[in-house]
C-alpha positions as CSV (number, residue, x, y, z in Angstrom):
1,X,82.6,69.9,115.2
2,X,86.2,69.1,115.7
3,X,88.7,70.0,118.1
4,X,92.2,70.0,119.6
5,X,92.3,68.1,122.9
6,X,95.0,68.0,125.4
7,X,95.7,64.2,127.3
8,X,97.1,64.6,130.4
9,X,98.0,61.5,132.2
10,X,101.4,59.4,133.9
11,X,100.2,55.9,132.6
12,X,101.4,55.7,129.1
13,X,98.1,52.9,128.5
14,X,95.5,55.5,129.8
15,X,97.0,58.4,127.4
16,X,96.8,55.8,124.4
17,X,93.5,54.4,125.5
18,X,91.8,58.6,125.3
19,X,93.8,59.0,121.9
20,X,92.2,56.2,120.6
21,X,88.6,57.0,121.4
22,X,89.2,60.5,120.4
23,X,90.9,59.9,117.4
24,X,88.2,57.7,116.6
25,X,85.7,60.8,116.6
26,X,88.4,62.6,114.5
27,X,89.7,65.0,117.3
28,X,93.1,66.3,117.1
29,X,94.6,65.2,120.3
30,X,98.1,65.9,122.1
31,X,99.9,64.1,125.0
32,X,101.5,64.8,128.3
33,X,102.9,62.4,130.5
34,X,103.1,65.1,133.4
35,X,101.9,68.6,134.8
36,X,105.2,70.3,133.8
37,X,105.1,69.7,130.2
38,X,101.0,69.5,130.0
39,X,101.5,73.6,131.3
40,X,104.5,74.2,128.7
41,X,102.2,72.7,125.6
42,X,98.8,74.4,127.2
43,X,100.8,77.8,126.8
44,X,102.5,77.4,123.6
45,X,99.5,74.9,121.9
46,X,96.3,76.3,123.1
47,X,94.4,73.5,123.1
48,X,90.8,73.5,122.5
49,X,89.9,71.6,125.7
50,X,92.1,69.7,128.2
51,X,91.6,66.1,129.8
52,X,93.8,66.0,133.0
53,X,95.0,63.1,135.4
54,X,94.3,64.1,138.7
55,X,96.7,61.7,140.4
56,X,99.9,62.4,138.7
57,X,103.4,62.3,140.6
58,X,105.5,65.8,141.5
59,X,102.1,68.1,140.3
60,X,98.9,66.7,140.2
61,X,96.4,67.8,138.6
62,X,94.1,70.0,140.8
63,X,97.4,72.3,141.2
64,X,97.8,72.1,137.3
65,X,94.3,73.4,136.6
66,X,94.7,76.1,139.5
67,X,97.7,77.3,137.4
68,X,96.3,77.1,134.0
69,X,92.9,79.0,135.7
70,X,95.4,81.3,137.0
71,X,96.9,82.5,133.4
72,X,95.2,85.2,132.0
73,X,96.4,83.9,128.5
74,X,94.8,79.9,128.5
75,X,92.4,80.4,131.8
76,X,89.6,80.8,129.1
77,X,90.3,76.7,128.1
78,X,87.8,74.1,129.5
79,X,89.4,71.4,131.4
80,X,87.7,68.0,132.1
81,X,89.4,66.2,135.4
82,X,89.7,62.8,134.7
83,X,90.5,60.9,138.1
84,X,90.0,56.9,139.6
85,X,88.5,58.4,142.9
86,X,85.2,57.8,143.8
87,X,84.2,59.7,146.4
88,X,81.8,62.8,145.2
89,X,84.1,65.2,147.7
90,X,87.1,64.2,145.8
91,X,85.1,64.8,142.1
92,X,83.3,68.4,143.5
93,X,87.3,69.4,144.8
94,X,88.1,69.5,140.7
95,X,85.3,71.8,140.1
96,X,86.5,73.8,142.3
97,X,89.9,74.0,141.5
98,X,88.3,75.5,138.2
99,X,87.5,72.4,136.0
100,X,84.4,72.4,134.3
101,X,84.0,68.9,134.3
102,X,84.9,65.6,135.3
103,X,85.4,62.2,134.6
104,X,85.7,59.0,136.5
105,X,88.1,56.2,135.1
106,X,87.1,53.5,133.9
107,X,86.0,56.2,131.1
108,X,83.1,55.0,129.2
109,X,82.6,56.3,125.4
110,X,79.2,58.2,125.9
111,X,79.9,60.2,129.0
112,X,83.5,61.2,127.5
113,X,81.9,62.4,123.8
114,X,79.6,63.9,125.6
115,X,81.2,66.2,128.1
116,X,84.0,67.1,125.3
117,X,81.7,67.9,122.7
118,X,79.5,69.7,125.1
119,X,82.8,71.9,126.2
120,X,83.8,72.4,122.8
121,X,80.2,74.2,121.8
122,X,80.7,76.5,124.6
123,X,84.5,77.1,123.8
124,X,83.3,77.9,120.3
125,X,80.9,80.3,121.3
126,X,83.2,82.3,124.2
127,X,85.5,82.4,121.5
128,X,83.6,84.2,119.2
129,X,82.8,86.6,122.1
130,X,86.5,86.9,123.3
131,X,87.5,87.2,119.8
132,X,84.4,90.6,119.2
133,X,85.9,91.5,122.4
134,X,89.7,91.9,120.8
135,X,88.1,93.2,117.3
136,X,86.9,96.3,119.7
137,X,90.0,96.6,121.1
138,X,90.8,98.2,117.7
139,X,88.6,100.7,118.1
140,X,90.0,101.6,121.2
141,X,88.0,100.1,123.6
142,X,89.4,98.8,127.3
143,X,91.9,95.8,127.4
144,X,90.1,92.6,126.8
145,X,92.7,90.5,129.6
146,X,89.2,89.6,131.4
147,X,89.5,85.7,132.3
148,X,90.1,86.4,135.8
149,X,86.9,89.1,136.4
150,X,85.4,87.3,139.9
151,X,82.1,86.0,138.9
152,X,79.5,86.4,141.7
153,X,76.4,83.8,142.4
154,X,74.6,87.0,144.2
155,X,71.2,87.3,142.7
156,X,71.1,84.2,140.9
157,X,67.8,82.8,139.4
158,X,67.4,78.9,138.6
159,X,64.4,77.4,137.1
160,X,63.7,73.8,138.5
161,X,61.7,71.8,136.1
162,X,60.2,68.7,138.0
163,X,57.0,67.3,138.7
164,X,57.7,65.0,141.8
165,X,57.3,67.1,144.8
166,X,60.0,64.6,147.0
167,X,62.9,65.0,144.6
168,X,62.1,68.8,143.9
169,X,62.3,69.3,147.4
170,X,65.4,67.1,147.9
171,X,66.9,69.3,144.8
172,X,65.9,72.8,146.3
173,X,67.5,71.6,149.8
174,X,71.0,71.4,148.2
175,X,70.8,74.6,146.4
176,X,68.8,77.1,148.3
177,X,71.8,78.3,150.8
178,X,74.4,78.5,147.8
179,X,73.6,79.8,144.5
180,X,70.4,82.1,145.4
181,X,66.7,81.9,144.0
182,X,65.4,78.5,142.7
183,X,61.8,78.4,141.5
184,X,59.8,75.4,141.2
185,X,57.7,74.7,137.8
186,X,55.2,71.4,137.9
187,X,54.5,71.8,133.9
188,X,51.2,70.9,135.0
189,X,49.4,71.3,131.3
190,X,52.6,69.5,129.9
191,X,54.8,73.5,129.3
192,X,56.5,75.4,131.1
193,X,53.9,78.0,132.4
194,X,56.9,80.3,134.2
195,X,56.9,84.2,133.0
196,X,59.7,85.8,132.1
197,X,62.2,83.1,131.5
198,X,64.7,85.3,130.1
199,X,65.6,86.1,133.9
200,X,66.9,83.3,134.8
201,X,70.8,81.8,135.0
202,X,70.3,78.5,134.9
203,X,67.6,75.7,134.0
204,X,67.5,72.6,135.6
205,X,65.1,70.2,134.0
206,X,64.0,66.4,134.9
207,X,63.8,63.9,132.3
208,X,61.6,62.0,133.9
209,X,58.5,63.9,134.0
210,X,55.4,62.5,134.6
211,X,52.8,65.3,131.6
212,X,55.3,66.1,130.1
213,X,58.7,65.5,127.8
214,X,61.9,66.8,129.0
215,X,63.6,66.9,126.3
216,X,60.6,68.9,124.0
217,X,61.4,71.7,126.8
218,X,64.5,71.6,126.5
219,X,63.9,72.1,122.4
220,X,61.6,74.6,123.0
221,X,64.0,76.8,125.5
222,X,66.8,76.4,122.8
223,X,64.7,77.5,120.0
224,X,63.3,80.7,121.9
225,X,65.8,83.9,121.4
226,X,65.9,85.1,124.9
227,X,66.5,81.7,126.7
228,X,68.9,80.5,123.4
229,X,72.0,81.2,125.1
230,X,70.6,80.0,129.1
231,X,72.4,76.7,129.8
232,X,70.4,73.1,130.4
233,X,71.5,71.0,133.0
234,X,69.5,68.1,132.7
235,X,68.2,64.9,135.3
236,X,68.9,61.7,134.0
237,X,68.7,57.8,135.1
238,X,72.2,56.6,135.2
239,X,72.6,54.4,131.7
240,X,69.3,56.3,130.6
241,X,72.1,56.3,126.9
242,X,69.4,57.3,124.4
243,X,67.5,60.2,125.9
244,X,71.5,61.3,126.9
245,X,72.7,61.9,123.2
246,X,69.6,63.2,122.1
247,X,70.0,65.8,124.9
248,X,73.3,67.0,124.2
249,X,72.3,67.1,120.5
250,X,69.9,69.6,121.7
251,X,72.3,71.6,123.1
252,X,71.7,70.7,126.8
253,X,75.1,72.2,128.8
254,X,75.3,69.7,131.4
255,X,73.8,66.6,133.0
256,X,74.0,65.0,136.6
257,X,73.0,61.3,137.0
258,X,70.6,59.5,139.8
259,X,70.7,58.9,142.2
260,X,72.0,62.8,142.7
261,X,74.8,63.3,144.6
262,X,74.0,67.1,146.6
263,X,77.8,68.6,146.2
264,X,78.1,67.3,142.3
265,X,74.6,69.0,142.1
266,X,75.8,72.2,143.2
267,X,79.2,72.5,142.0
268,X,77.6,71.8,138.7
269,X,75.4,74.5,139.2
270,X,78.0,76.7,140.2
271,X,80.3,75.9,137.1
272,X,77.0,76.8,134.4
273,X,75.7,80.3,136.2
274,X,79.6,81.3,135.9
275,X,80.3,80.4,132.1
276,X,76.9,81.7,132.1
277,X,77.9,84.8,133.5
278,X,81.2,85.3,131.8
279,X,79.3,85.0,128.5
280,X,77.0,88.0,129.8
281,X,79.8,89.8,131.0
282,X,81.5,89.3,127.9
283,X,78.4,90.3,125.9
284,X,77.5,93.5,128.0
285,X,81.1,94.5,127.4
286,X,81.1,94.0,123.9
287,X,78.1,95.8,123.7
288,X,78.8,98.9,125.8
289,X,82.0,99.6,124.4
290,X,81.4,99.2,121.0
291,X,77.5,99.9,119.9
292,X,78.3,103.2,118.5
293,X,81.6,103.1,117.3
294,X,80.9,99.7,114.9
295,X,77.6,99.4,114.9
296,X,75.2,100.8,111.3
297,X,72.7,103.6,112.7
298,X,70.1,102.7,109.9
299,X,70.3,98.8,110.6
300,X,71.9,98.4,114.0
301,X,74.2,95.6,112.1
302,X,77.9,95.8,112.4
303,X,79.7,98.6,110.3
304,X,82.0,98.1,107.2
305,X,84.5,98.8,109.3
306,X,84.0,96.6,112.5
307,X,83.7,93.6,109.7
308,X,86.7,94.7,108.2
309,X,88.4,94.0,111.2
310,X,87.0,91.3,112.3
311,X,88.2,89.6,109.1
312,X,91.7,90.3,109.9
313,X,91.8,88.7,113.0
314,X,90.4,85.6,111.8
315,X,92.9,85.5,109.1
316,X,95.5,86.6,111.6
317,X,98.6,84.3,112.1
318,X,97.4,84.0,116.3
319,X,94.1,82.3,114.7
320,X,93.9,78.7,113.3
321,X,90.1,78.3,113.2
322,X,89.7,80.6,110.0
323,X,90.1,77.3,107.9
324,X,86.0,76.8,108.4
325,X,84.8,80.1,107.7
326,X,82.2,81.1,105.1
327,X,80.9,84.6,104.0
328,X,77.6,85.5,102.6
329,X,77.8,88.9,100.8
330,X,74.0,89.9,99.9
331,X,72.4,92.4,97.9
332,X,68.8,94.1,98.1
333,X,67.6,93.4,94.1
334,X,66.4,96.7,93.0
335,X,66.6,98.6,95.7
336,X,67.0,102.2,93.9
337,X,63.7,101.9,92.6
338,X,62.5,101.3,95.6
339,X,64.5,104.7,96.9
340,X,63.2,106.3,93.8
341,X,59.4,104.8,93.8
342,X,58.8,105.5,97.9
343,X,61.4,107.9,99.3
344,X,64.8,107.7,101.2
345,X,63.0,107.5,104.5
346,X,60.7,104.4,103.2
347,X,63.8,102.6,101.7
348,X,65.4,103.1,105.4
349,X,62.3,101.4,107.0
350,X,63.2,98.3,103.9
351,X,66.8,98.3,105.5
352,X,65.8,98.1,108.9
353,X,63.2,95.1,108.6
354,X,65.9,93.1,105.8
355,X,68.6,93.1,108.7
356,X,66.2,92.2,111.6
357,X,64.9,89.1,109.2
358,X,68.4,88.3,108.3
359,X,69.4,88.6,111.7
360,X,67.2,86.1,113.6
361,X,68.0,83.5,111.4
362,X,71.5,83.1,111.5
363,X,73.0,81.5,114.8
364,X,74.6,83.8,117.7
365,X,78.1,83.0,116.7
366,X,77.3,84.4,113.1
367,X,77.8,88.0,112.5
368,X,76.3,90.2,109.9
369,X,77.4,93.4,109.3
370,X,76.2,95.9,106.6
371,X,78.5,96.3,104.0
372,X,77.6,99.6,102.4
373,X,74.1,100.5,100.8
374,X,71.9,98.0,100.3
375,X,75.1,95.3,100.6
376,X,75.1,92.8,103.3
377,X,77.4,90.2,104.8
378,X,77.1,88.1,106.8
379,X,80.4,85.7,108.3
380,X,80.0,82.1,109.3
381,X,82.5,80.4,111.4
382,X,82.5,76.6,112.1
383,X,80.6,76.0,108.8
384,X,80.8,73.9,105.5
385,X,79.9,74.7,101.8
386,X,76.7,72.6,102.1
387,X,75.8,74.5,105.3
388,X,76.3,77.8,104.5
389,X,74.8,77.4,101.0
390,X,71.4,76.4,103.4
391,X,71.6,79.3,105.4
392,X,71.8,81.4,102.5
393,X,68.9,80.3,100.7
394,X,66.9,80.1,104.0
395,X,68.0,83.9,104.4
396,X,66.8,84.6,100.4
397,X,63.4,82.9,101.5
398,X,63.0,84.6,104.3
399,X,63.3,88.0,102.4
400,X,61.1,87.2,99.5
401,X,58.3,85.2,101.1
402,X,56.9,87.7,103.3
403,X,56.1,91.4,101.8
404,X,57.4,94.4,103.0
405,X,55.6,97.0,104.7
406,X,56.6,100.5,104.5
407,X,55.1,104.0,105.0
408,X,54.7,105.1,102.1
409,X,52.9,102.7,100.4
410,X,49.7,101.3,101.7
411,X,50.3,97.9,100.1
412,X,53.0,95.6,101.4
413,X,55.9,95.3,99.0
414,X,57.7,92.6,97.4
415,X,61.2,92.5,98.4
416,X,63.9,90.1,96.8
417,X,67.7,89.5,97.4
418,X,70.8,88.0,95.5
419,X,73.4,86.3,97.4
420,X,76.9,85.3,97.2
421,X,78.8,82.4,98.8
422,X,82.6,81.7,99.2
423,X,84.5,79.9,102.0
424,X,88.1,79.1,102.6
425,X,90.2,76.8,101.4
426,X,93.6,76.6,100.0
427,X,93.2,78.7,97.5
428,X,90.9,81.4,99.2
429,X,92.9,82.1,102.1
430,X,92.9,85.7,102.3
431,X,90.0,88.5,103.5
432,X,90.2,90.1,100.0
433,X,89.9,86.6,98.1
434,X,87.0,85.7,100.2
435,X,85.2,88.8,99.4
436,X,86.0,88.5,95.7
437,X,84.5,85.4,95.3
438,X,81.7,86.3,97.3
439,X,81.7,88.8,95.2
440,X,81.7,86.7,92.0
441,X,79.0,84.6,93.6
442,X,76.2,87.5,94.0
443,X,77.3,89.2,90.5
444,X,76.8,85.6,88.9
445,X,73.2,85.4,90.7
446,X,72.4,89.2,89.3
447,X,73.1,88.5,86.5
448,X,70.9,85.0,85.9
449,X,67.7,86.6,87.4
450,X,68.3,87.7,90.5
451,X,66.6,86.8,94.0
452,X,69.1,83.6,93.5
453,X,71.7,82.1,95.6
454,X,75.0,81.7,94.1
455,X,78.0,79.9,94.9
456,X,81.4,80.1,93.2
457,X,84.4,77.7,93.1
458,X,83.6,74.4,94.4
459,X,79.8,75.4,95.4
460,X,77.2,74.7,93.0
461,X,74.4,76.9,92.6
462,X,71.4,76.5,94.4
């Protein structure tokens, strides 16, 4: 996943030195040598993610990330402080100024990848949300302006994963007067044996369990829908390297090194329950205003025209993400005969179950909408051909494999789908060229047999 970082720094060596190591993981990056012109290219650039100084003459950096927080239109971009101070006070003041991370200089590789790709997933995904958020604008929903909304820590829940009773305690001692509830779970049979996980803001899990592996429960809470989008933050040995990357690889949010510094601990903290948070709020929002107006009564899947929409705003001149897009467009095979053979009220009960399969297996930043009938599509941001040609013939196996069971039949029955693949590129730049070779993908499976996945262009056929 790539992305377009910002340098801020007044040593001309250090602003090389990030470049380089960026560059080197094929980030876009862009320079400023001070606060004034790293807030002039913030606003006119809007960079993915921003890596600022602290120590900078004129304005340093903790009043250039309060005034970037501060801006409605860029207070949305993550910003990693870098700084040569040492003392955890000076580090936690960062977070506070509205940083979501930090870094201390000398920079090594590891910790800097890490943090920025980390930021960048999360950017992705509250830019998917912000970006639903503007689609329902359309529809006439409220104003979307809502990276300032106060975020509070009242009736926060953390999950503390960790087996050694001193540290726990130690750990519980920081947090318990400052970010509300924390629970204690020993994983005494090796799992997490807490009820209910969905209610919590935040889990906080060692790696250095004694029954059991960190980093399988931190798989496992990843790969379960109602903890999918809870952030990680994870205990780690300092230079502990291997179990690092694999963590973040995982999708693990955040990390805090031993020995554990109390105020890093809990500005941490404080910094996942409110992206946490926002991403609820943003979520709720989405939902509440919008359910009805965009949403398919049969399917619950976006509408035609909430797609149709959405489309034009990634294809909108404000956007420059839409150049790794991909669109599935899907079709039930036969499904007249199925109206015909069962009734209109059993093929509605075939709709239902096809969008709920389709839609737990595609990721939360995908969206699937229903197109019209028994047409589907579903749109893919941040993807390749090769990956969105997997997805699609995960989503065909996922139809066919398992029969259908309807009302009016008193055997399951077999139900099969054709798909179509496009995806961007220079010459399918537009909504209505990516639906037309969608389009030309799905007739092309139809017509060779059906219950096929087809791709068109430069994708082969799977």
């Amino acid at each position: 996943m790539t992305a377009r970082v910002l340098v801020v720094d007044d040593v001309l060596h250090n602003v090389k030195l990030l470049e380089a190591k960026l560059r080197s993981e094929y980030f876009d990056v862009l320079t400023a040598m001070n606060g004034l012109d790293a807030l002039e290219i913030i606003e006119k650039e809007q960079p993915d993610i921003i890596l600022l100084d602290v120590m900078m003459p004129g304005m340093d950096g903790f009043e250039v990330c309060r005034r970037v927080k501060q801006n409605p239109a860029v207070a949305h971009i993550p910003i990693i402080m870098v700084t040569a101070l040492d003392q955890p006070k000076d580090r936690v003041m960062g977070l506070e100024a509205g940083a979501d991370d930090f870094l201390t200089k000398p920079i090594q590789d590891l910790p800097l990848f890490a943090r920025v790709k980390s930021l960048v997933r999360l950017k992705v995904l509250m830019d998917e949300l912000r970006m639903r958020n503007s689609t329902g604008a359309a529809f006439g929903g409220v104003g979307t302006n809502d990276n300032n909304t106060p975020i509070k820590f009242d009736g926060s829940k953390i999950l503390l994963i960790e087996d050694y009773e001193r540290v726990a305690n130690r750990i519980i001692s920081y947090l318990e007067n400052t970010v509300g509830t924390i629970d204690l779970d020993t994983v005494n049979d090796g799992k997490i044996e807490t009820q209910n996980l969905e209610q919590y803001d935040l889990f906080i899990i060692s790696l250095s369990l004694r029954e059991a592996d960190g980093l399988r429960l931190c798989s496992s809470l990843r790969s379960t829908e109602v903890t999918r989008h809870t952030p990680i933050l994870v205990l780690i040995d300092d230079g502990d390297n291997k179990n690092l990357i694999q963590a973040m690889e995982l999708g693990v949010t955040d990390y805090v090194t031993r020995p554990i510094d109390g105020n890093e601990l809990v500005a941490r903290v404080k910094s996942q329950i409110r992206h946490k948070r926002y991403a609820d709020y943003l979520r709720g929002k989405m939902k509440k205003n919008m359910e009805m107006a965009v949403t398919d009564a049969v399917t619950n899947l976006y509408n035609r025209h909430f797609l149709d929409t959405h489309l034009e705003n990634i294809f909108s001149a404000a956007n420059e993400k839409q150049t790794n897009v991909s669109l599935l467009m899907l079709d039930i095979d036969h499904f007249k005969k199925i109206n015909d053979t069962y009734g209109h009220a059993s093929g509605d009960e075939v709709l239902e179950e096809f969008s709920k399969r389709i839609s737990s297996n595609i990721r939360s930043i995908d969206l699937a909408a229903r197109y019209g009938g028994e047409e589907f599509v579903v749109v893919m941001p941040e993807t390749d051909a090769g990956f969105a040609l997997f997805i699609a013939e995960r989503l065909r196996k996922t139809i066919s494999d398992e029969p259908f069971r309807i009302s009016g039949s008193d055997q399951p029955i077999t139900v099969t789908v054709s798909i179509g693949v496009s995806i961007v590129s220079e010459s399918c730049n537009t909504k209505e060229k990516l639906f037309a070779e969608a389009d030309k993908g799905l007739y092309k499976a139809k017509e060779t047999g059906r219950n096929k996945v087809c791709g068109i262009s430069c994708l082969d056929e799977v």
